[in-house]
C-alpha positions as a Markdown table, in Angstrom:
| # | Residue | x | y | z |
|---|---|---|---|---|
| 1 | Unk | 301.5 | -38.3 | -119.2 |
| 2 | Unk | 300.9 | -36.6 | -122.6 |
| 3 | Unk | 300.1 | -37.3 | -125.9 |
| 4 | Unk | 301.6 | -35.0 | -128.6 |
| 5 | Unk | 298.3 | -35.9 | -130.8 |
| 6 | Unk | 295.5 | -35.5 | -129.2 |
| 7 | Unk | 293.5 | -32.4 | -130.4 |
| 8 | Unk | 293.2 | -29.1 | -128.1 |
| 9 | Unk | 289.8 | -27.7 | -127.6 |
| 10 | Unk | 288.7 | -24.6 | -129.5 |
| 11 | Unk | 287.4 | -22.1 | -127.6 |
| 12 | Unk | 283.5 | -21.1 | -128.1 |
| 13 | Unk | 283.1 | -24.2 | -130.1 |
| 14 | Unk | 279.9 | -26.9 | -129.0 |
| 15 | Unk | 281.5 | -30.6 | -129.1 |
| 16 | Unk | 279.6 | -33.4 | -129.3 |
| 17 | Unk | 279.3 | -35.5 | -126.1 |
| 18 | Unk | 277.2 | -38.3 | -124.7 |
| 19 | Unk | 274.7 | -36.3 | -123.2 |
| 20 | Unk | 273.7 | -34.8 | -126.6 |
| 21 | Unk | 273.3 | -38.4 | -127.5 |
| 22 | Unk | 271.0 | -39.0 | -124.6 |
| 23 | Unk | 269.0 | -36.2 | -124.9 |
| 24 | Unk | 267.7 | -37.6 | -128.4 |
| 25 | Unk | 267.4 | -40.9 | -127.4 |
| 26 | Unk | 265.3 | -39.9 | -124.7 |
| 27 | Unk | 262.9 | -37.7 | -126.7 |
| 28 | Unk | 262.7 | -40.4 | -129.2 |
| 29 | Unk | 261.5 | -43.0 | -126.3 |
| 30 | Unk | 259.1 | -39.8 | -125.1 |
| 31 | Unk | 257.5 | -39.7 | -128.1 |
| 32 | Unk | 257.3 | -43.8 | -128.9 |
| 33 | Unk | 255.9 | -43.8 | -125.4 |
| 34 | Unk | 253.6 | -40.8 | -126.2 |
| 35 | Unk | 252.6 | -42.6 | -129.5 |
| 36 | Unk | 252.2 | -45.5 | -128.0 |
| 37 | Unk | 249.7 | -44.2 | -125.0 |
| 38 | Unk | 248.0 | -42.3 | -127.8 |
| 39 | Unk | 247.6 | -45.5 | -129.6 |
| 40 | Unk | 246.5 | -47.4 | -126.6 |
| 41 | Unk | 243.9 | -44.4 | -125.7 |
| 42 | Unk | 242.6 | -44.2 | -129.2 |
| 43 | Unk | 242.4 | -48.3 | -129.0 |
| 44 | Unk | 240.3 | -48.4 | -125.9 |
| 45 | Unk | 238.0 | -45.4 | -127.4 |
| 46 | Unk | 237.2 | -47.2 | -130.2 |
| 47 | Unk | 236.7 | -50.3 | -128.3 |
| 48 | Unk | 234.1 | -48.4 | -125.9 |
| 49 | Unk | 232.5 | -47.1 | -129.1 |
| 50 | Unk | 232.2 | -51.0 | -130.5 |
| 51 | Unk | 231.2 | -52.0 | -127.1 |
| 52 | Unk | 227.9 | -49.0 | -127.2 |
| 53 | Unk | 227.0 | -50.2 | -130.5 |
| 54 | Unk | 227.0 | -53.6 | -129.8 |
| 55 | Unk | 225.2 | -53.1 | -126.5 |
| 56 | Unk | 222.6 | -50.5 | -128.5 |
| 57 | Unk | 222.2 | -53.5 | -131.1 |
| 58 | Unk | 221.5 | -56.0 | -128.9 |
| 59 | Unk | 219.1 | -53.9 | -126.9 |
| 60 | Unk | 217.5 | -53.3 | -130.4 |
| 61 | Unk | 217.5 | -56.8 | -131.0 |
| 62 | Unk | 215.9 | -57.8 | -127.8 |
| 63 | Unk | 213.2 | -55.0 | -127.9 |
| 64 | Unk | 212.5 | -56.6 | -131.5 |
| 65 | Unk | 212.5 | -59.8 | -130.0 |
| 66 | Unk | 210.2 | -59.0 | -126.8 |
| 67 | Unk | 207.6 | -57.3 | -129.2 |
| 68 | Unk | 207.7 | -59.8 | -131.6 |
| 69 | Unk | 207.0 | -62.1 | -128.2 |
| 70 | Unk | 204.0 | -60.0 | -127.5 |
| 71 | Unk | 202.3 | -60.5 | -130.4 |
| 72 | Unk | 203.1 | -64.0 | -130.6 |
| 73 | Unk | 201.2 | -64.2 | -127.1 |
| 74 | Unk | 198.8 | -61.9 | -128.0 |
| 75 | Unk | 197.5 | -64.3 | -131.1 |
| 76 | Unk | 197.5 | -67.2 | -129.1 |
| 77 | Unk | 195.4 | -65.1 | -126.2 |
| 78 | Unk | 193.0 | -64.1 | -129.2 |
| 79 | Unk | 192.8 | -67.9 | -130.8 |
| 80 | Unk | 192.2 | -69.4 | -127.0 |
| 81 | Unk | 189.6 | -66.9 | -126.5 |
| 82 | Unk | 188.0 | -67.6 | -129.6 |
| 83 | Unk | 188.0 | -71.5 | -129.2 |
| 84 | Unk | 187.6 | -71.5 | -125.3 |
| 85 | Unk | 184.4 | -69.3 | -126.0 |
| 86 | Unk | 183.2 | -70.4 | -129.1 |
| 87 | Unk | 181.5 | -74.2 | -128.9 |
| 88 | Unk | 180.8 | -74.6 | -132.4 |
| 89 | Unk | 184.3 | -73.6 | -133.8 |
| 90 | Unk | 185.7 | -76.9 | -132.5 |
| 91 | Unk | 185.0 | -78.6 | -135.9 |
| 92 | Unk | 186.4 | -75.4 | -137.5 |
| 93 | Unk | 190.1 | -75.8 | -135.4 |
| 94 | Unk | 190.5 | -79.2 | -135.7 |
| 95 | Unk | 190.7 | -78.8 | -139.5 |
| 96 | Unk | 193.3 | -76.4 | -139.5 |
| 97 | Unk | 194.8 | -77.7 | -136.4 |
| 98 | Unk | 197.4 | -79.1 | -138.1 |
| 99 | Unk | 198.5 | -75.8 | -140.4 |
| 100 | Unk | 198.2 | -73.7 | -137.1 |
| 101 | Unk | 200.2 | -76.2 | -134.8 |
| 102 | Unk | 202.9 | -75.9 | -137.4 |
| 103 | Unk | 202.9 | -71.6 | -137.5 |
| 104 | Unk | 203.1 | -72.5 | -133.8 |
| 105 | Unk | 206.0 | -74.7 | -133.7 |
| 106 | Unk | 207.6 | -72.6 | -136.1 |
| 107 | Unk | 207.3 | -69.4 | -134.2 |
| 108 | Unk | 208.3 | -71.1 | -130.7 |
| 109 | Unk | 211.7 | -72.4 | -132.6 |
| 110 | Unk | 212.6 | -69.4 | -133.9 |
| 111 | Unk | 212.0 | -66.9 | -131.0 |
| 112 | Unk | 213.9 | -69.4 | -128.5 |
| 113 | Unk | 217.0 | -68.5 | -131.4 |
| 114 | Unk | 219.0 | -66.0 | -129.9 |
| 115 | Unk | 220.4 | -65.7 | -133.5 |
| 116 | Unk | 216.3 | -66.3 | -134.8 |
| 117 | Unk | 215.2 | -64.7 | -138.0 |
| 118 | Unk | 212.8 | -62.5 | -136.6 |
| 119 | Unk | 212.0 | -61.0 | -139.4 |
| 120 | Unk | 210.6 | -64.6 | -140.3 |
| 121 | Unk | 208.6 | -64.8 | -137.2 |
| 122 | Unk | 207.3 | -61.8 | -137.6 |
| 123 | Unk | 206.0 | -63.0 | -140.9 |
| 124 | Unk | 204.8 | -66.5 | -139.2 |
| 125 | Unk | 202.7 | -64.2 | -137.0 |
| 126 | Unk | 201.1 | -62.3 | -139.2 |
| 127 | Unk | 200.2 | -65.4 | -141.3 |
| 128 | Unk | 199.0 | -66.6 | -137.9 |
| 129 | Unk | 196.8 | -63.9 | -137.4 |
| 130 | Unk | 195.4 | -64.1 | -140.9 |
| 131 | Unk | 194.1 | -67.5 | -139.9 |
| 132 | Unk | 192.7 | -66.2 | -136.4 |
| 133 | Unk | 190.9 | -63.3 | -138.4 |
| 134 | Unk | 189.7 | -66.0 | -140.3 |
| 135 | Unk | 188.2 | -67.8 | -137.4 |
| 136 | Unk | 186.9 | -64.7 | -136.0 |
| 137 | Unk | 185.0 | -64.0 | -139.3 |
| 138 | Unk | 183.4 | -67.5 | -138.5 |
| 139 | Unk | 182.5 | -67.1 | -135.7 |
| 140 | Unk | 181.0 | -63.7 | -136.4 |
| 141 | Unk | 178.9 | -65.3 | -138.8 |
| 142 | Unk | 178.2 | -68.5 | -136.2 |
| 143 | Unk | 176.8 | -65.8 | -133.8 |
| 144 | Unk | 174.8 | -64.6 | -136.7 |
| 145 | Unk | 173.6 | -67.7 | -137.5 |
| 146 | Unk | 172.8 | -68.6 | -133.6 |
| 147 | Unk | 170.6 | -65.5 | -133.3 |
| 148 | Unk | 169.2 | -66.6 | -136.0 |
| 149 | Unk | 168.0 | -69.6 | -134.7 |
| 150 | Unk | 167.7 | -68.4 | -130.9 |
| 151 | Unk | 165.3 | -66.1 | -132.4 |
| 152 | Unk | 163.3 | -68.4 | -134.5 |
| 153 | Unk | 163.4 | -70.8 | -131.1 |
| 154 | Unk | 161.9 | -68.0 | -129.4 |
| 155 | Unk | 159.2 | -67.9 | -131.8 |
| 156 | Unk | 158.7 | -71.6 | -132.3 |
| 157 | Unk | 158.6 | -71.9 | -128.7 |
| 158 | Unk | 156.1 | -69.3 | -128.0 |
| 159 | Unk | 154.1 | -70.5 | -131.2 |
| 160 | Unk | 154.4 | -73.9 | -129.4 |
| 161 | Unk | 153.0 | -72.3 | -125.9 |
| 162 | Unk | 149.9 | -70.6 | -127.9 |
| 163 | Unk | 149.2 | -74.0 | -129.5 |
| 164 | Unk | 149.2 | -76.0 | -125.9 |
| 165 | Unk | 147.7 | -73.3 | -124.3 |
| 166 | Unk | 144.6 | -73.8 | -127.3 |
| 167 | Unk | 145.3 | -76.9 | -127.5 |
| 168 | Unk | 144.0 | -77.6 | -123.7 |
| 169 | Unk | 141.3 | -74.9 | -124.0 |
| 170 | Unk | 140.0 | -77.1 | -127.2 |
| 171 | Unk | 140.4 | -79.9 | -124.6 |
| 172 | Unk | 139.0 | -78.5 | -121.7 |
| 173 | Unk | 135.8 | -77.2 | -124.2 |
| 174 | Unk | 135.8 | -80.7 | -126.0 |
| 175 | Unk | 135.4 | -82.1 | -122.7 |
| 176 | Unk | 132.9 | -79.6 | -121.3 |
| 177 | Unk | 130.6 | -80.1 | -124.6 |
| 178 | Unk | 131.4 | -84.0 | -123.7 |
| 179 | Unk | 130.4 | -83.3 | -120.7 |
| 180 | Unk | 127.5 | -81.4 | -121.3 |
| 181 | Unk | 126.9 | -84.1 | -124.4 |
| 182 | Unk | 126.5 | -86.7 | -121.7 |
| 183 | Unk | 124.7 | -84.7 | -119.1 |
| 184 | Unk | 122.2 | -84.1 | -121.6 |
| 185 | Unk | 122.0 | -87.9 | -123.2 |
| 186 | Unk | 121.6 | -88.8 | -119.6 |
| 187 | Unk | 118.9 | -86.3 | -118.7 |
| 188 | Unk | 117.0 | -87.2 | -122.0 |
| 189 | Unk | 117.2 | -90.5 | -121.6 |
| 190 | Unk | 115.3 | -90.3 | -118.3 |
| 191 | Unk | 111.9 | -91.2 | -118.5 |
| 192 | Unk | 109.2 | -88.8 | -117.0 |
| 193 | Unk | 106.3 | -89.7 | -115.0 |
| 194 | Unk | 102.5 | -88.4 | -115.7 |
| 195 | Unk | 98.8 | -88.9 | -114.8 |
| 196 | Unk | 100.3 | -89.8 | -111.3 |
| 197 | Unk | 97.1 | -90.7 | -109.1 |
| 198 | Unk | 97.2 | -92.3 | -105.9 |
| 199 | Unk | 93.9 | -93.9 | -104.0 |
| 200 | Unk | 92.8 | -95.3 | -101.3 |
| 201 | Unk | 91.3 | -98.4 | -101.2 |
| 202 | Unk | 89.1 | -99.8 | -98.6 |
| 203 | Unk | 89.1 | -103.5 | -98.9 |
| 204 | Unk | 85.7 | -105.6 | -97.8 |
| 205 | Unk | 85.6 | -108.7 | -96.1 |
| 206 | Unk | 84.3 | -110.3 | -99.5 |
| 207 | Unk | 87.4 | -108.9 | -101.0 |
| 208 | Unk | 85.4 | -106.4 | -102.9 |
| 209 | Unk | 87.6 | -102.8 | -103.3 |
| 210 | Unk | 86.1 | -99.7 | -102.6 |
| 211 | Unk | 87.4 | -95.9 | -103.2 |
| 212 | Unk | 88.0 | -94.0 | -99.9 |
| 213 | Unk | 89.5 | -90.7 | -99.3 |
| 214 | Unk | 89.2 | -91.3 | -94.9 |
| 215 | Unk | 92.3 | -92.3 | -93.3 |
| 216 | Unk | 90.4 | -95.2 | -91.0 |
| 217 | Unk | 89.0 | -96.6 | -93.6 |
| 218 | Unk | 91.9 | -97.0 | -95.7 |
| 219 | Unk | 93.6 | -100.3 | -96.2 |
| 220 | Unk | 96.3 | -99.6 | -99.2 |
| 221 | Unk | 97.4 | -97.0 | -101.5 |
| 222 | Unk | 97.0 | -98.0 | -105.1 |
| 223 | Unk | 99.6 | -96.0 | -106.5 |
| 224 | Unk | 99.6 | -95.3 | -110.8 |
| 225 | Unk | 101.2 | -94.1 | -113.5 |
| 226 | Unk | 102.2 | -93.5 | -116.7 |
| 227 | Unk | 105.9 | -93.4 | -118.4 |
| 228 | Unk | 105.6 | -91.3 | -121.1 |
| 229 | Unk | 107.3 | -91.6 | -124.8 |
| 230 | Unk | 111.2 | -91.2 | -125.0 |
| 231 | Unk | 112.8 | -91.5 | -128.3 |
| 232 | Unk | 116.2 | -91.4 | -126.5 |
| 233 | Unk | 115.9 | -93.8 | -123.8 |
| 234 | Unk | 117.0 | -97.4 | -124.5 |
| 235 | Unk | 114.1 | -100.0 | -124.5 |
| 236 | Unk | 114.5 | -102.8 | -121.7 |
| 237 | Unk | 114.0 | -103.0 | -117.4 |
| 238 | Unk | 113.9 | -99.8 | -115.8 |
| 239 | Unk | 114.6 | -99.3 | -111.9 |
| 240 | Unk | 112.0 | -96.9 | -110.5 |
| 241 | Unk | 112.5 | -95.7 | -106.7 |
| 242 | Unk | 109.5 | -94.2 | -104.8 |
| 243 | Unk | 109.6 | -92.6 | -102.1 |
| 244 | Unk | 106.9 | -92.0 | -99.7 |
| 245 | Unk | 106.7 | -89.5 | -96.8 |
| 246 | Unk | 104.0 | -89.7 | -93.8 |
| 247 | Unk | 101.8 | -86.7 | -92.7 |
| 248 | Unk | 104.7 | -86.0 | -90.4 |
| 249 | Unk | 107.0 | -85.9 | -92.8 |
| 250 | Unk | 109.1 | -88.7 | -92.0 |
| 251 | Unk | 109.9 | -91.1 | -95.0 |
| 252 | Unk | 107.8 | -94.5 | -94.8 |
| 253 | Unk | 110.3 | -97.5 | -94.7 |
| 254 | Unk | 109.0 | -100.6 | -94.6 |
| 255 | Unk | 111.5 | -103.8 | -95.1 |
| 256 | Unk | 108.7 | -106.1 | -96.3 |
| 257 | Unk | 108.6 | -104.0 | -99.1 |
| 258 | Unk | 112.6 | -103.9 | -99.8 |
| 259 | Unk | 113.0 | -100.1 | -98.6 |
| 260 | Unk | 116.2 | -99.2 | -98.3 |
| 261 | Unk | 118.8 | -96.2 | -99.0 |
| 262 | Unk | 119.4 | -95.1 | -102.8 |
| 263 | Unk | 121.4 | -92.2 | -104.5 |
| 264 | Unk | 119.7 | -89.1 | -106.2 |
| 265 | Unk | 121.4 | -86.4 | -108.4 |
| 266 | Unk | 120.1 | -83.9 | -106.8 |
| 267 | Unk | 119.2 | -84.6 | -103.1 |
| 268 | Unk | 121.6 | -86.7 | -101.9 |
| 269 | Unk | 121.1 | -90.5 | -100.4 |
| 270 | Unk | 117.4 | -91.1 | -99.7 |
| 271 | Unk | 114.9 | -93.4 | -97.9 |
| 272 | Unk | 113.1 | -95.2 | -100.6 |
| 273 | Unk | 109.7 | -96.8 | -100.0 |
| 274 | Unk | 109.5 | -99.5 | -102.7 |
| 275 | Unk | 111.4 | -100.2 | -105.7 |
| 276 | Unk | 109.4 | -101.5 | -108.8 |
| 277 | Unk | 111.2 | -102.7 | -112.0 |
| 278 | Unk | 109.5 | -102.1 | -115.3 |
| 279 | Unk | 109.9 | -103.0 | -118.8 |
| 280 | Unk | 109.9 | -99.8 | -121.3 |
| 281 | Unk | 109.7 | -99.7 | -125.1 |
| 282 | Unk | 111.4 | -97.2 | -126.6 |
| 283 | Unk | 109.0 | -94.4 | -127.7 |
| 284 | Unk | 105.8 | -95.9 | -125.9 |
| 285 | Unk | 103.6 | -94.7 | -123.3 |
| 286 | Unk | 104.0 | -97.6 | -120.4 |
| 287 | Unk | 101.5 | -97.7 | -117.7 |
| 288 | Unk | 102.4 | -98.5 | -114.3 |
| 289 | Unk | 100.5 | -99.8 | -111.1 |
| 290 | Unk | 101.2 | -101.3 | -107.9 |
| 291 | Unk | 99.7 | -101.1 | -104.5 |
| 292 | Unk | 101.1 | -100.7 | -101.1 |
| 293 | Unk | 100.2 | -101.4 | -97.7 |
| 294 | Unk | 101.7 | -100.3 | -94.6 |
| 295 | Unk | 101.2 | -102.0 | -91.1 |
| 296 | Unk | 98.8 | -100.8 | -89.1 |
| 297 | Unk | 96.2 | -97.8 | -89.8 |
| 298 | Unk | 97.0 | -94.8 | -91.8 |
| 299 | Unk | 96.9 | -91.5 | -90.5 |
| 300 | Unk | 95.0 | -88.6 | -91.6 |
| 301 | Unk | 96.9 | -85.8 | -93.5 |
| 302 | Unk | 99.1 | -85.8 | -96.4 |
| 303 | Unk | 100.6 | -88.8 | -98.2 |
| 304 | Unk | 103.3 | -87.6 | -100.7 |
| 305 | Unk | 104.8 | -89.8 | -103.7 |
| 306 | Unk | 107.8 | -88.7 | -105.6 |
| 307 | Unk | 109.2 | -91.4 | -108.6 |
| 308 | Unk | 112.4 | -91.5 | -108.9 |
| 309 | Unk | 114.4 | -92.9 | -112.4 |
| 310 | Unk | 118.0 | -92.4 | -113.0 |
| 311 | Unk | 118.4 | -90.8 | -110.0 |
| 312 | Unk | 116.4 | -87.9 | -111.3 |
| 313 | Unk | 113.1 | -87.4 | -109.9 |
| 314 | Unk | 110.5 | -87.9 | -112.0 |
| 315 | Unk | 107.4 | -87.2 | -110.6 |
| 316 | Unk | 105.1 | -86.6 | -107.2 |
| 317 | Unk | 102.0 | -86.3 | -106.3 |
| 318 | Unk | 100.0 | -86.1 | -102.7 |
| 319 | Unk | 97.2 | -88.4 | -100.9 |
| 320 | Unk | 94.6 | -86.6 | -98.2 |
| 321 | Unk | 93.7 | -89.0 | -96.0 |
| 322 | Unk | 90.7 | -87.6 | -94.1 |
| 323 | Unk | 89.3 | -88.2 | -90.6 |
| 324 | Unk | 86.2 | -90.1 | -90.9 |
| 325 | Unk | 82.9 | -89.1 | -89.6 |
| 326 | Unk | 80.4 | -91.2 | -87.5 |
| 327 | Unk | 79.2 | -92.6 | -91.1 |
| 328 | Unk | 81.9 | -92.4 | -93.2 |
C-alpha cells in the first residue's frame, strides 16, 4: 500500500532520526553524570580538608590544654614543696588559703571544660604563681631569719657552755678555798702541846714522892703539860688522847684507865692510853697534869708520850727508865 503524499528521500541529504536524538541525550546525561562525580569529588575534598583542619585544631587545642595542665601541676608541685618543707609558712597559707583554694577551684573547673577558656586558666595560673613567688620570697627570708637565730643559738649556746664550764671551775675553786678555809680553821683551832715532861715517881711507904729515873723503883709516871695560847680555838672542854708506847714498842692499854681505840688524821685508828678532858680559855696558856700507873713493874727503856687533840697530834716526848744499881 502507498501513499501518494508521503515525501521521497533526497539523495546525499542527512535526516533527522531518533538516534541523533539519543546521541545528545546521552552526552547531556555524560556530562550531568561527570558534573555530578566532579561535584561529589570536589565535595569530599573539601570535606577531608575541614576534617585536617579540625583534627590540626583540636590537636592544637589539646597540646594547649596538656601544657596549660603542666603548669597547673607544676605550681601546685612548687606550693606543696614549699608548705610540706617549710614549718613556719603554715600561718603564712592559712591566710591566703582561702584566695589560693579559689585560683584552684577555678583552674580545675575550667581545664575539666573541653570548651574551657584556656586562655583564662592560663591567666589563673600565672596569678597563682605570683602568689607562690610570693611565698617563696617568705620563706627565703624565713630561712634568713632562721640562720639568723641558729647562728645566734650557736653562740648563746656555746657562750652558755663557757659560763657552766666557769661556772663549776668557780665552784670547784670556791669549794677548794672552802675547803682549804676549813682545813685551815680546823688546823688552827687545834691547840698545841709544850713544856711536855714526864717523871717518875717513886712513892714511900709514908706516901712521901720522890723523883726517879730507874725503872724498879718507879711507881707512876707523872705526865705534864702545857696548852699553849690559841686566839682561834673556841674556849670550853677539850678531849685530849694520849698515847703511850712500851720500850717494846707496843701501845700501853690499860681498861682501868678507859683506853680504848680513837681516830687520828693522819695515822689512822689508834690505841690510846688515857683520855683526859680539859677546860681551855681562849687565848690562855692552860697547864695540864695527871699521873698514871700501870700494873705491875715498869721496864727499863724508853717510855714515849704523844698528845693527841682534834685528831692532830699535838705533842710527844720520851721517858728512860733505867736499870737500877745495887744502891739505886
Amino acid at each position: 500500500m502507498s501513499y501518494a503524499n508521503e515525501p521521497t528521500p533526497t539523495p546525499g541529504k542527512r535526516p533527522d532520526s531518533k538516534n541523533d536524538n539519543r546521541k545528545l541525550i546521552y552526552g547531556a546525561l555524560v556530562v550531568l553524570l561527570l558534573g555530578t562525580w566532579g561535584y561529589i569529588i570536589y565535595d569530599k575534598s573539601k570535606s577531608q580538608n575541614d576534617l585536617n583542619q579540625l583534627q590540626t585544631q583540636f590537636t592544637t587545642v589539646d597540646s594547649a590544654r596538656n601544657s596549660i595542665q603542666l603548669e597547673y601541676n607544676d605550681a601546685l608541685a612548687r606550693m606543696d614543696s614549699l608548705t610540706g618543707d617549710n614549718a613556719q609558712l603554715q600561718g603564712s597559707l592559712a591566710e591566703r588559703k582561702t584566695e589560693i583554694d579559689k585560683l584552684k577551684g577555678e583552674i580545675r573547673s575550667i581545664l575539666k571544660d573541653k570548651n574551657g577558656d584556656l586562655s583564662k586558666a592560663k591567666s589563673k595560673i600565672a596569678e597563682l604563681n605570683g602568689k607562690i613567688n610570693d611565698l617563696m620570697t617568705e620563706v627565703e627570708r624565713l630561712r634568713g631569719e632562721n640562720e639568723v637565730l641558729t647562728a645566734s643559738n650557736q653562740q648563746l649556746t656555746t657562750e652558755r657552755d663557757t659560763l657552766n664550764s666557769q661556772k663549776q671551775q668557780i665552784q670547784q675553786s670556791l669549794t677548794t678555798t672552802q675547803s682549804e678555809k676549813d682545813h685551815l680553821a680546823d688546823v688552827g683551832s687545834t691547840l698545841h702541846a709544850s713544856n711536855i715532861n714526864i717523871t717518875a715517881i717513886d712513892v714511900k711507904g709514908s706516901g712521901k714522892e720522890k723523883a726517879t729515873t730507874t725503872a724498879k723503883r718507879a711507881d707512876l709516871l707523872r705526865i705534864s703539860f702545857d696548852l699553849d695560847e690559841n686566839r682561834i680555838a673556841t674556849s670550853g672542854s677539850k678531849e685530849l688522847y694520849v698515847c703511850m708506847t712500851s720500850p717494846e714498842g707496843k701501845p700501853v692499854s690499860i681498861p682501868a684507865y678507859g683506853s680504848g681505840t680513837f681516830t687520828t688524821r693522819e695515822d689512822g685508828d689508834r690505841v690510846y692510853t688515857n683520855k683526859v678532858n680539859v677546860q681551855y680559855q681562849q687565848g690562855k696558856r692552860t697547864p695540864v697534869s695527871f699521873d698514871w700507873k700501870q700494873d705491875g713493874k715498869y721496864e727499863t727503856g724508853n717510855y714515849k708520850i704523844e698528845i693527841y687533840q682534834n685528831g692532830y697530834k699535838i705533842g710527844e716526848g720520851v721517858k728512860t727508865l733505867k736499870k737500877g744499881g745495887l744502891f739505886s
